[in-house]
C-alpha positions in Angstrom: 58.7 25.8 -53.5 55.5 27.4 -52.4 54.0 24.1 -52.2 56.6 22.5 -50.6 56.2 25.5 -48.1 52.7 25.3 -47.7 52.9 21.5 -46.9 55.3 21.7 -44.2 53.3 24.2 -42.6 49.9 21.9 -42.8 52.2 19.0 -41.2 53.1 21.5 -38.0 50.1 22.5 -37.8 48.2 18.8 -37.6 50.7 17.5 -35.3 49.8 20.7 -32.6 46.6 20.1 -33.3 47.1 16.7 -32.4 49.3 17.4 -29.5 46.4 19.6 -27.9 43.4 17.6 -29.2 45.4 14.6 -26.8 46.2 16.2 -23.8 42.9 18.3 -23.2 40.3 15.9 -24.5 41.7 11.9 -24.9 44.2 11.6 -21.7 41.7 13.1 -19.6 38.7 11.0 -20.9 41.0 7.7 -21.2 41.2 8.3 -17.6 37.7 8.7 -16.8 37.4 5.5 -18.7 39.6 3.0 -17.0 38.8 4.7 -13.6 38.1 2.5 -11.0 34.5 3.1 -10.2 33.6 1.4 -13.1 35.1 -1.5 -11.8 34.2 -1.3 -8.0 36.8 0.2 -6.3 35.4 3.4 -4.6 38.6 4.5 -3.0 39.9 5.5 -6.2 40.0 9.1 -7.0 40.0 10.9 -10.4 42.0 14.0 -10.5 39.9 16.8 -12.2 42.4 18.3 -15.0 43.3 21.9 -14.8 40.9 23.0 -17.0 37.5 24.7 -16.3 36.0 22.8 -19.5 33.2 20.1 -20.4 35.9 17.8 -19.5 37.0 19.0 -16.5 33.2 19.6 -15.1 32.7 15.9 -16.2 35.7 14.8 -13.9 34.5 16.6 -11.3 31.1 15.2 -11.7 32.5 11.3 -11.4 34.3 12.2 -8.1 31.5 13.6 -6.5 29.6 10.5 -8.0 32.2 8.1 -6.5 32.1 10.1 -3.2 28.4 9.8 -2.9 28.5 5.9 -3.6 31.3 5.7 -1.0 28.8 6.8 1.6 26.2 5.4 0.6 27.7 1.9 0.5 29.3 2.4 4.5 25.6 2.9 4.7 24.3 0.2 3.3 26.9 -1.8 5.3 26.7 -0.2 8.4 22.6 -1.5 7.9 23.3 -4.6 7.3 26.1 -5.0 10.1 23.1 -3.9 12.8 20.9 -6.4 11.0 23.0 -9.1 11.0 23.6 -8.2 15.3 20.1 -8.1 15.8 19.5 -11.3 13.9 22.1 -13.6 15.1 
């Protein structure tokens, strides 16, 4: 019976494990993941989970990261647009 006990209490206590190890570590990273900048589109933005963790500092880092290429692509167009005027 002890056994019995002992393995029912092992199986609760993977599954919570489980159940935390998923929501603070492999939602948040599956979202950095399939994020948008990866794929070109600046205007998306990553929400930064609640938590002040590696992970959370890491989300924060790839919003500034798209923020900063945001500007400096309306640079790089604004540069060419003046370009382009100048050189008809």
């Amino acid at each position: 019976m002890f056994i019995f006990i002992t393995l029912i209490v092992l199986a609760i206590s993977i599954i919570a494990i489980y159940i935390v190890v998923d929501r603070t570590i492999s939602i948040p990273l599956t979202k950095l993941k399939d994020g948008a900048i990866a794929k070109g589109n600046l205007d998306f933005m990553i929400t930064s989970p609640s938590t002040i963790d590696e992970i959370g500092e890491l989300s924060s880092q790839f919003a500034k990261m798209g923020a900063g290429q945001r500007t400096h692509e309306k640079r790089q167009g604004a540069g060419n647009s003046k370009r382009t005027i100048k050189n008809p």
